[in-house]
Backbone as JSON, one array per atom type, in Angstrom:
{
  "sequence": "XXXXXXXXXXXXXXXXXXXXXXXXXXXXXXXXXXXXXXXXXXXXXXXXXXXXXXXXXXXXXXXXXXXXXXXXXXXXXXXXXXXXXXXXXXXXXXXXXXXXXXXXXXXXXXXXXXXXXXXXXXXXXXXXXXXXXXXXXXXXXXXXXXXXXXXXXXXXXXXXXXXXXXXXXXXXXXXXXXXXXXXXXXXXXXXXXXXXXXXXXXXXXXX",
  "N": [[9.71, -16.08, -2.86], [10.63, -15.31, 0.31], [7.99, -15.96, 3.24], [6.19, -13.63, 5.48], [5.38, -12.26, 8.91], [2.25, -9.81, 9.78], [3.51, -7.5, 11.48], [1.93, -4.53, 12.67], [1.68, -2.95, 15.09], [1.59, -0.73, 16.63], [-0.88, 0.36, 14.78], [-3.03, -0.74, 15.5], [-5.75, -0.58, 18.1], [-6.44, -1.14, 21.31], [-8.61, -3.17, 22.02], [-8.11, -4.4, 19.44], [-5.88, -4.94, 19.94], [-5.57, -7.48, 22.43], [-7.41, -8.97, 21.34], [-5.48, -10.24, 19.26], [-3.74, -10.94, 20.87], [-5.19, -12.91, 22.45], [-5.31, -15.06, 20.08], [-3.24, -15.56, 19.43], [-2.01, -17.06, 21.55], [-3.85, -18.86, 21.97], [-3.51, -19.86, 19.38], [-0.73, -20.83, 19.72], [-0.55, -22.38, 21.86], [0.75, -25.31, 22.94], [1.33, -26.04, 20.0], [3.38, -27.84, 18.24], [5.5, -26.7, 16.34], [6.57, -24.43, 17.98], [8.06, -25.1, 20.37], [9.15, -23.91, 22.51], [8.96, -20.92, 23.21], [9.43, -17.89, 23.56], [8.05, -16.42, 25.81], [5.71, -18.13, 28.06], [2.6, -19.36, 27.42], [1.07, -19.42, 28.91], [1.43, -17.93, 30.2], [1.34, -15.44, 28.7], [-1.66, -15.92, 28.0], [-2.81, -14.92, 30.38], [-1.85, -12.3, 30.45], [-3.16, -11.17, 28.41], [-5.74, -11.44, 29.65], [-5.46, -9.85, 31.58], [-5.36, -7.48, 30.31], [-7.46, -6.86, 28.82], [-9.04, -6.52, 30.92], [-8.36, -4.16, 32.1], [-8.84, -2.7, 29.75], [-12.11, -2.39, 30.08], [-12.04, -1.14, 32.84], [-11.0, 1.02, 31.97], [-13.04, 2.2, 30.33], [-14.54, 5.12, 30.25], [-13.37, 5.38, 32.77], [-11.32, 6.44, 35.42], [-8.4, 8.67, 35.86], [-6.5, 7.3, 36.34], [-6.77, 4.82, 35.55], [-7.02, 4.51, 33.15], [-3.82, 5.05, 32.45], [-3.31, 2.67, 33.74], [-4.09, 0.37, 31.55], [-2.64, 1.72, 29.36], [-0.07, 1.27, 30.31], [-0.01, -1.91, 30.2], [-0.84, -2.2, 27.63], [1.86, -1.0, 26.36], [3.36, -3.31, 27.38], [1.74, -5.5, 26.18], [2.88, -5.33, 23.51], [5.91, -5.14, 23.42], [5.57, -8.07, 24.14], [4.64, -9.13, 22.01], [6.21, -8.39, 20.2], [8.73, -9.76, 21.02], [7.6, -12.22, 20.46], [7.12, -13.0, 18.14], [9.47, -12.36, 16.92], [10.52, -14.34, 17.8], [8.93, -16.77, 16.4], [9.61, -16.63, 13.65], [12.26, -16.57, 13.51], [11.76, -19.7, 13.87], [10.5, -20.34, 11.87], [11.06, -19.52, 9.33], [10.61, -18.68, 6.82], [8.84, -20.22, 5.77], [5.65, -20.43, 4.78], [3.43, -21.39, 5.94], [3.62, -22.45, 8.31], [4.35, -20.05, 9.56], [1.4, -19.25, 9.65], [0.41, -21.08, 11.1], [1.06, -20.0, 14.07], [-0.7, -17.58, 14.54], [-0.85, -15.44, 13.6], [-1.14, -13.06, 12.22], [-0.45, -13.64, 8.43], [2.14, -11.13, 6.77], [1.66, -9.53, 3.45], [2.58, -10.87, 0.45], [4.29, -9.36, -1.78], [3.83, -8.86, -5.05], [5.27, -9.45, -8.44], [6.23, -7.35, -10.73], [4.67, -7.45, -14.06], [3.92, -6.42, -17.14], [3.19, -3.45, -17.23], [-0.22, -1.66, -16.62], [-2.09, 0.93, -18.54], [-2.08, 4.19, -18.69], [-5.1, 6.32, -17.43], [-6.01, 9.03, -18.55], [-7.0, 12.48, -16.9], [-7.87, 14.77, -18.0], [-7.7, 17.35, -19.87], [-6.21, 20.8, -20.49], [-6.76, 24.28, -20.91], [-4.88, 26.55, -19.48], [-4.26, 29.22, -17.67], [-2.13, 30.49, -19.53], [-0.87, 31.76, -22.46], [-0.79, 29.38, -25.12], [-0.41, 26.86, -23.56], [-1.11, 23.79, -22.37], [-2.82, 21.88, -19.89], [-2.23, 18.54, -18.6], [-3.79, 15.49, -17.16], [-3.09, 12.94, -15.59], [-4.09, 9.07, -14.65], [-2.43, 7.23, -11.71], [-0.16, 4.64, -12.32], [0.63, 1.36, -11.37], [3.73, 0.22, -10.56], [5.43, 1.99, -12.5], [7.75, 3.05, -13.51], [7.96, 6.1, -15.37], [6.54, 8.25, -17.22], [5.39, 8.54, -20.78], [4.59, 11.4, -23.06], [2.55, 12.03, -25.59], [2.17, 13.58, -28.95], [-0.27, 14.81, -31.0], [-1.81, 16.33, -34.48], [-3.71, 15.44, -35.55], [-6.52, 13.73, -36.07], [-7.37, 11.19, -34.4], [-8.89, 8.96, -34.2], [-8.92, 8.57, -37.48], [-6.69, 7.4, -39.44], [-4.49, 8.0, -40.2], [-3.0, 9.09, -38.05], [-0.2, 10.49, -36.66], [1.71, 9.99, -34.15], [3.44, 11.31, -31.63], [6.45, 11.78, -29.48], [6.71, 13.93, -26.99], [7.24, 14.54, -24.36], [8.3, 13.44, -21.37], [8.25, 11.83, -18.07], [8.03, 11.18, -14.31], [5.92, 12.03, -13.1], [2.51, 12.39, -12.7], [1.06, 14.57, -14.4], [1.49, 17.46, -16.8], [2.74, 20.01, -18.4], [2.09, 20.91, -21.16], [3.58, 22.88, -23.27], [3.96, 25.92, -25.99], [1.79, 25.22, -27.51], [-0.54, 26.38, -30.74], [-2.77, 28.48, -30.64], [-6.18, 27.68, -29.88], [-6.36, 25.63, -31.83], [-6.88, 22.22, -31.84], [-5.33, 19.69, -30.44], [-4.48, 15.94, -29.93], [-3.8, 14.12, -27.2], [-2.19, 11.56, -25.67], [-0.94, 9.48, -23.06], [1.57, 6.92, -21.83], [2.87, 4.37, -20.06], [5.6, 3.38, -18.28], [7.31, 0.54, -17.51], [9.2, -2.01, -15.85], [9.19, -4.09, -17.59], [9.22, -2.45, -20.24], [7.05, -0.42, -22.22], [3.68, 0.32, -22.04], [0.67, 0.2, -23.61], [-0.77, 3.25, -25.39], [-2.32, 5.09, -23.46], [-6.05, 5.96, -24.05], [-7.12, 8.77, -26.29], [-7.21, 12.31, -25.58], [-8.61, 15.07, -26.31], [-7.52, 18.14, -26.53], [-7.09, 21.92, -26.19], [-5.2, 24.96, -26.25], [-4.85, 28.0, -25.03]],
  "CA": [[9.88, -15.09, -1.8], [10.05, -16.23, 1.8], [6.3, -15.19, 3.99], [6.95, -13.05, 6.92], [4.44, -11.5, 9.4], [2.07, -8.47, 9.6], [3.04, -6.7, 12.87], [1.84, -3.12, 12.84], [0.94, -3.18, 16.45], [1.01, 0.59, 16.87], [-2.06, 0.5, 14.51], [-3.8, -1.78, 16.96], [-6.73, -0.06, 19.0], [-6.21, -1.72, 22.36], [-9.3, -4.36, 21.44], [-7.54, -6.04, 18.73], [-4.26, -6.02, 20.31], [-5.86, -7.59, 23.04], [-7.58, -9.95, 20.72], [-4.57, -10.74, 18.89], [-3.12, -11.66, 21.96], [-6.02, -14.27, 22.5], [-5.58, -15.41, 18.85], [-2.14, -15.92, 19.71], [-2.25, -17.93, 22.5], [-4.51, -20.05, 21.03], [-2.85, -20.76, 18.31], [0.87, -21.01, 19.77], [-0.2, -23.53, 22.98], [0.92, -26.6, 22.2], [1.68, -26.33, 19.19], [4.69, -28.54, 17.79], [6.49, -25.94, 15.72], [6.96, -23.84, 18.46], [7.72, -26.11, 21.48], [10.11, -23.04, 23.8], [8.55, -19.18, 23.04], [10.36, -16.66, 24.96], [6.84, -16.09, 26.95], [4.97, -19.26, 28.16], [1.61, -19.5, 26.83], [-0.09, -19.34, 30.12], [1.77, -15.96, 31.13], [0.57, -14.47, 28.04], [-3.23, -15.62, 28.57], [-2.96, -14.07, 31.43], [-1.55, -10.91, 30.48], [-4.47, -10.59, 27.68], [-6.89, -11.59, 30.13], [-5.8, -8.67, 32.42], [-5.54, -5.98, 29.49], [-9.47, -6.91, 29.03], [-9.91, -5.93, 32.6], [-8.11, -2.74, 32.22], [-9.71, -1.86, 28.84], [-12.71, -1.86, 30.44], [-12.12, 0.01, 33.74], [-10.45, 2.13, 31.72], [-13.78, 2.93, 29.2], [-15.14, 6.19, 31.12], [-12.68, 5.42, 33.8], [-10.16, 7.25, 36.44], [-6.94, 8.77, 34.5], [-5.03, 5.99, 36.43], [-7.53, 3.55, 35.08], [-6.38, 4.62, 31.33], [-2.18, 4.74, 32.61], [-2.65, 1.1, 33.6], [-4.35, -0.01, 30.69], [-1.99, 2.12, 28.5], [1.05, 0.37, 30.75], [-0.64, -3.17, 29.62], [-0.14, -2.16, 25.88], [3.14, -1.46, 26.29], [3.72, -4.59, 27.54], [1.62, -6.32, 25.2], [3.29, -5.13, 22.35], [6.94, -5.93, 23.68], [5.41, -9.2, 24.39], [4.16, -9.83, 20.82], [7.44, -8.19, 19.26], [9.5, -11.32, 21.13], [6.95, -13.78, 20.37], [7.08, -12.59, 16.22], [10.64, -12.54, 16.28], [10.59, -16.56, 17.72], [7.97, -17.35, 14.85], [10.03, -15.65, 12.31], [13.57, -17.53, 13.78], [11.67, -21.12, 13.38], [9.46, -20.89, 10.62], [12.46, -19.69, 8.12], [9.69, -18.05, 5.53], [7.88, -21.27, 5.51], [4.14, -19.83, 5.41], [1.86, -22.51, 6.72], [4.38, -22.55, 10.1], [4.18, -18.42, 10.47], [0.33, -19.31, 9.77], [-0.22, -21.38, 12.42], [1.15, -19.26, 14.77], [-2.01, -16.43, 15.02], [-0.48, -13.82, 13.94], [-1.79, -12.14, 10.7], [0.66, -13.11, 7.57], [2.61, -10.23, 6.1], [1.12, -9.7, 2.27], [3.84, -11.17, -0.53], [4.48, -8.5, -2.91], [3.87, -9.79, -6.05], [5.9, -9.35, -9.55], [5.41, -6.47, -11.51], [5.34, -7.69, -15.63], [3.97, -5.08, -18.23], [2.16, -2.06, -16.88], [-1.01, -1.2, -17.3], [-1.9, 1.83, -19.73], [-2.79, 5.35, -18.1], [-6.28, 7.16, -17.99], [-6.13, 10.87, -18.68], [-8.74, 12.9, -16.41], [-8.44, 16.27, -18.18], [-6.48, 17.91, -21.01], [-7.72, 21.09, -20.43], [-6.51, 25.25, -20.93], [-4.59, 26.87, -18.65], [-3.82, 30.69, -17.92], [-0.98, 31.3, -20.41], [-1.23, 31.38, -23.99], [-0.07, 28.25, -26.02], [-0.36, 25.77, -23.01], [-2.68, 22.93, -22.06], [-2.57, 21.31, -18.5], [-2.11, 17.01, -19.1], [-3.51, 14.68, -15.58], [-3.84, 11.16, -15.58], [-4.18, 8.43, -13.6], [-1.09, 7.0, -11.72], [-0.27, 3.15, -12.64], [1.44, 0.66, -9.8], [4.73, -0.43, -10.95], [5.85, 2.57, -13.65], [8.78, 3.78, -13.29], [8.04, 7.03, -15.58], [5.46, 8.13, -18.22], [5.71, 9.23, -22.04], [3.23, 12.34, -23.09], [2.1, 12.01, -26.81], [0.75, 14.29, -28.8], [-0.68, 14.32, -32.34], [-2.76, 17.11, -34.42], [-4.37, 14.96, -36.94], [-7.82, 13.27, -35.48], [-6.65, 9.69, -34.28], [-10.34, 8.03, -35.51], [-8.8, 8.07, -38.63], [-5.26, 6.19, -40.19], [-3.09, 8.79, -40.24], [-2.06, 9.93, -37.08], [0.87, 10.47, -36.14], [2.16, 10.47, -32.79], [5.05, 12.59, -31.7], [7.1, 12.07, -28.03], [7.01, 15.07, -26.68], [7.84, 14.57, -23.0], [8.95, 12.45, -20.54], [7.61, 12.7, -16.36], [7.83, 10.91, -13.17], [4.72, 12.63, -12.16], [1.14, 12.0, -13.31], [0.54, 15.65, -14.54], [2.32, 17.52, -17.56], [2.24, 20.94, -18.66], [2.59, 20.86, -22.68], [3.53, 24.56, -23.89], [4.12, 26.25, -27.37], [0.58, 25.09, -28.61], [-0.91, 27.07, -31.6], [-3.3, 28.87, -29.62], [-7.5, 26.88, -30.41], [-6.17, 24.43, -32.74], [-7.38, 21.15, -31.88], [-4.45, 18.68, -30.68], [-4.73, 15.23, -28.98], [-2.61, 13.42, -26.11], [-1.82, 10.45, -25.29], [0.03, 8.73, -22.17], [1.98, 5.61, -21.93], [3.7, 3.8, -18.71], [7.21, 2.48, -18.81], [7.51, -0.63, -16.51], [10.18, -3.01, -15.9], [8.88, -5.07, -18.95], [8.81, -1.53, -21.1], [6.22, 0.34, -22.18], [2.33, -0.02, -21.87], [-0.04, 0.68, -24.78], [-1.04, 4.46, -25.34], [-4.07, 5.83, -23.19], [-7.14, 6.36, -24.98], [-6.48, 9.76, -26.76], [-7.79, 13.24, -25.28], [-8.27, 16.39, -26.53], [-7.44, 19.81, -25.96], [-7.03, 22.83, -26.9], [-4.75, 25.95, -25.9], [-5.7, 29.49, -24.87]],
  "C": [[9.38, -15.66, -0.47], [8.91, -15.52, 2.8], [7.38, -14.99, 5.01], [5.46, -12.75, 7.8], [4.36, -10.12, 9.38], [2.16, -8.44, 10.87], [3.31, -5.33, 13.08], [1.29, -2.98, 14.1], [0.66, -1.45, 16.82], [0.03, 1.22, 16.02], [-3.08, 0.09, 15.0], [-4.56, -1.01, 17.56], [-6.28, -1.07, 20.11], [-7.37, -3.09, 22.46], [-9.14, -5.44, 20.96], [-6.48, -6.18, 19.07], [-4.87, -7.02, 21.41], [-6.46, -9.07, 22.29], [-6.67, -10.4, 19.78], [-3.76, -11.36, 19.77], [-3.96, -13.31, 22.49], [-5.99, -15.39, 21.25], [-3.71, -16.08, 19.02], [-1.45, -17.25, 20.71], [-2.63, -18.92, 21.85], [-4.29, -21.16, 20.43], [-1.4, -21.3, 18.4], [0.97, -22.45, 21.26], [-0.42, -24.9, 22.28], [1.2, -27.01, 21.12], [3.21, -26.42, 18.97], [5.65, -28.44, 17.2], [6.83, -24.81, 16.45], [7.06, -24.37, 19.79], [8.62, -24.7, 22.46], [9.85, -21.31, 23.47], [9.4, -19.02, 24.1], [9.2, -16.27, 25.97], [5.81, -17.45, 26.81], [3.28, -19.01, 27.77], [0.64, -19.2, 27.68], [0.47, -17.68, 30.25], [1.35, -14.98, 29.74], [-1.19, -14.89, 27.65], [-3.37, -14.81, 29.39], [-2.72, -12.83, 31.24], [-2.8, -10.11, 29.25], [-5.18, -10.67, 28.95], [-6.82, -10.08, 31.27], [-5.45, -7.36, 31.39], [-6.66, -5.8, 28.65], [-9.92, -6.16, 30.03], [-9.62, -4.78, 32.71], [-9.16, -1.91, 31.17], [-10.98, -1.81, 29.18], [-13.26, -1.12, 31.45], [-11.72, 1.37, 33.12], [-11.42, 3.03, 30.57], [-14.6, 3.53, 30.33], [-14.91, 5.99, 32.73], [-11.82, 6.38, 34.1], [-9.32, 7.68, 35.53], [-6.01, 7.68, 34.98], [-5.92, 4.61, 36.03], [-6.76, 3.39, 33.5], [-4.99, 4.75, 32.14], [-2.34, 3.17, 32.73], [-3.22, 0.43, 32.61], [-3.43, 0.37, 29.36], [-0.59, 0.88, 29.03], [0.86, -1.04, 29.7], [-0.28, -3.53, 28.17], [0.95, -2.37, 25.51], [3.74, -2.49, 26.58], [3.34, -5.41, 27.15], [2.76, -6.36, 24.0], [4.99, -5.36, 22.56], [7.02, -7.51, 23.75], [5.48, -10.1, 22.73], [5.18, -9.71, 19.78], [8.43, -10.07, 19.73], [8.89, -12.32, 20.73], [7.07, -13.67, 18.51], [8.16, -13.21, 16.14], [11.2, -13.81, 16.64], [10.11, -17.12, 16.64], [8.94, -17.37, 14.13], [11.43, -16.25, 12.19], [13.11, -19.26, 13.09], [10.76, -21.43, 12.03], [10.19, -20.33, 9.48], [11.62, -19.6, 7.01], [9.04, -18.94, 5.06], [6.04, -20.53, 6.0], [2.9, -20.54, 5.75], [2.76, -22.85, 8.2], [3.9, -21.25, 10.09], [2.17, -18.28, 10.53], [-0.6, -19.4, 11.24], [0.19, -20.82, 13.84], [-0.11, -18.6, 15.69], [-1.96, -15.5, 14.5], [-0.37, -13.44, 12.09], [0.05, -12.62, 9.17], [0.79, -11.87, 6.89], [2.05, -10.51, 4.13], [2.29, -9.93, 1.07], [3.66, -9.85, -1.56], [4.57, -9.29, -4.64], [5.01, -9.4, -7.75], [5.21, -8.44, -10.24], [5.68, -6.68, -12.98], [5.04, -5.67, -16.36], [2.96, -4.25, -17.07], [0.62, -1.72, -17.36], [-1.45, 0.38, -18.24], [-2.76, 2.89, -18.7], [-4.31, 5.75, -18.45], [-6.02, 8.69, -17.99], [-7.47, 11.41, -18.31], [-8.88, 14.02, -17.32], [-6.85, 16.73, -19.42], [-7.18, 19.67, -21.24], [-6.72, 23.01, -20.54], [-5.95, 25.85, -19.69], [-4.62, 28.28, -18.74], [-2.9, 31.25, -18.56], [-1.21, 30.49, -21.45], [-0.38, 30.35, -24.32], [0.04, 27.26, -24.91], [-1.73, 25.02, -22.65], [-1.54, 22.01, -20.79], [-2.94, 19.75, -18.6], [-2.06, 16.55, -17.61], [-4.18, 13.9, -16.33], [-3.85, 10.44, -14.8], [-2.83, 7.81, -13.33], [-1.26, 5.31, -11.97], [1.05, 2.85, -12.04], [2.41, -0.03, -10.76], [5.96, 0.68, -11.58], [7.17, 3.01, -12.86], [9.11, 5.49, -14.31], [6.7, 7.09, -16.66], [5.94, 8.9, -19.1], [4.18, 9.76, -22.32], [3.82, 12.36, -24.75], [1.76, 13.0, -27.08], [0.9, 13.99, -30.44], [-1.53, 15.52, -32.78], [-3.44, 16.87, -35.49], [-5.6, 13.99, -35.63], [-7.46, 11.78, -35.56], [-7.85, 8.76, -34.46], [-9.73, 7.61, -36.46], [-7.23, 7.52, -38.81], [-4.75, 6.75, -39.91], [-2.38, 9.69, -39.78], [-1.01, 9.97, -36.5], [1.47, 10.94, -34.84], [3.29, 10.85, -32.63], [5.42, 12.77, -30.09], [7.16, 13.46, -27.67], [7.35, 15.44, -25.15], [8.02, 13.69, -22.16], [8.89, 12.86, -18.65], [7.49, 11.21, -15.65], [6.07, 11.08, -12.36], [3.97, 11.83, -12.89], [0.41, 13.29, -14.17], [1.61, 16.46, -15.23], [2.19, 19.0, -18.36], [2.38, 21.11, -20.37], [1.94, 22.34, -23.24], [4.04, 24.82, -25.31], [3.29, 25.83, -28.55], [0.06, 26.72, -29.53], [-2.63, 27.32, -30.64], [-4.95, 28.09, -30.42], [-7.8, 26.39, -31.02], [-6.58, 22.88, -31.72], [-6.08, 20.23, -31.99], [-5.16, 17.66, -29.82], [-3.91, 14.54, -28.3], [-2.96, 12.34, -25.99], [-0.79, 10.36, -24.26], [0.44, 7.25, -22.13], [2.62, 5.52, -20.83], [4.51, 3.3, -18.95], [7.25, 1.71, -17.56], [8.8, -1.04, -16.65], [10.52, -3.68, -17.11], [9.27, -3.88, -20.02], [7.36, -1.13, -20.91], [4.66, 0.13, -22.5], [2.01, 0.41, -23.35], [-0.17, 1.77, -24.5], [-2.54, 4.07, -24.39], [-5.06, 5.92, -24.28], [-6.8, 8.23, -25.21], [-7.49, 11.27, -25.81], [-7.58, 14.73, -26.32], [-8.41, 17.64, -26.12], [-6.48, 20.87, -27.13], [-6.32, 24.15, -26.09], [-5.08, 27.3, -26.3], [-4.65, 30.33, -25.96]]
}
């Protein structure tokens, strides 16, 4: 998978765009994999160095102290969009070029194999007879979850588990229990790969 850059610039406080702009510079003058930016190296020192000078007329400054420091942003951040999208033209998802740049790499997404196996917080009585309320934890990849259940004590050999639903969600309402019988649940994650091991088992009991 080819590296890209992180540029969330409208998460930026005016500080670190400001110091991303110095970090930028920096790292883009003179250097030999970017010999023609769309903004010369000096004209964007300069344009950090004067959206320093604003950000601090503009801390418990005039309201036109904060407009031209806001202006500044906006024109950082146009600045740093053209200068990305030069990186991003010559460095062709090579990630030790978009490195040396300055400018924060974008995080690779990595491969999702098997799934890991749900936790169940609560298996637990609800307000209508014969149901019990099923939450677990969500797991990064799944594409759905299978709800178990069983009414033999899974300690011992001879329990038998029994599909009983099928959810998107993380949370499962399982109705037509025998009302303060003693069942137990289980969850499983279905990945790409298939399906995770069962959860560790819970029990509950319906009103």
């Amino acid at each position: 998978m080819k590296a890209n850059i992180k540029l969330e610039l409208k998460t930026l406080t005016p500080t670190r765009l400001a110091t991303l702009m110095g970090k930028v510079s920096d790292s883009m003058a003179g250097n030999a994999h970017f010999p023609h930016p769309p903004v010369p190296m000096d004209v964007l020192k300069a344009r950090c160095a004067a959206l320093w000078e604003a950000i601090t007329e503009a801390t418990d400054g005039s309201r036109v102290a904060k407009y031209k420091r806001d202006a500044l942003v906006q024109e950082a951040h146009d600045t740093l969009r053209r200068l990305a999208n030069y990186v991003r033209m010559i460095a062709l998802g090579d990630a030790a070029v978009l490195a040396s740049s300055g400018f924060e790499p974008a995080r690779t997404p990595q491969p999702i194999g098997v799934v890991g196996a749900p936790l169940i917080h609560e298996a637990r009585m609800t307000g209508r007879r014969g149901e019990v309320l099923l939450r677990w934890s969500g797991v990064h990849g799944r594409r759905g979850y299978h709800i178990y259940l069983t009414d033999q004590d899974p300690a011992g050999s001879q329990a038998n588990w029994t599909l009983i639903g099928i959810t998107g969600k993380i949370m499962h309402h399982v109705t037509d229990l025998e009302p303060y019988k003693a069942y137990w649940f289980s969850v499983s994650a279905i990945g790409p790969l298939g399906e995770s091991r069962k959860s560790d088992p819970a029990l509950g009991r319906a009103a």
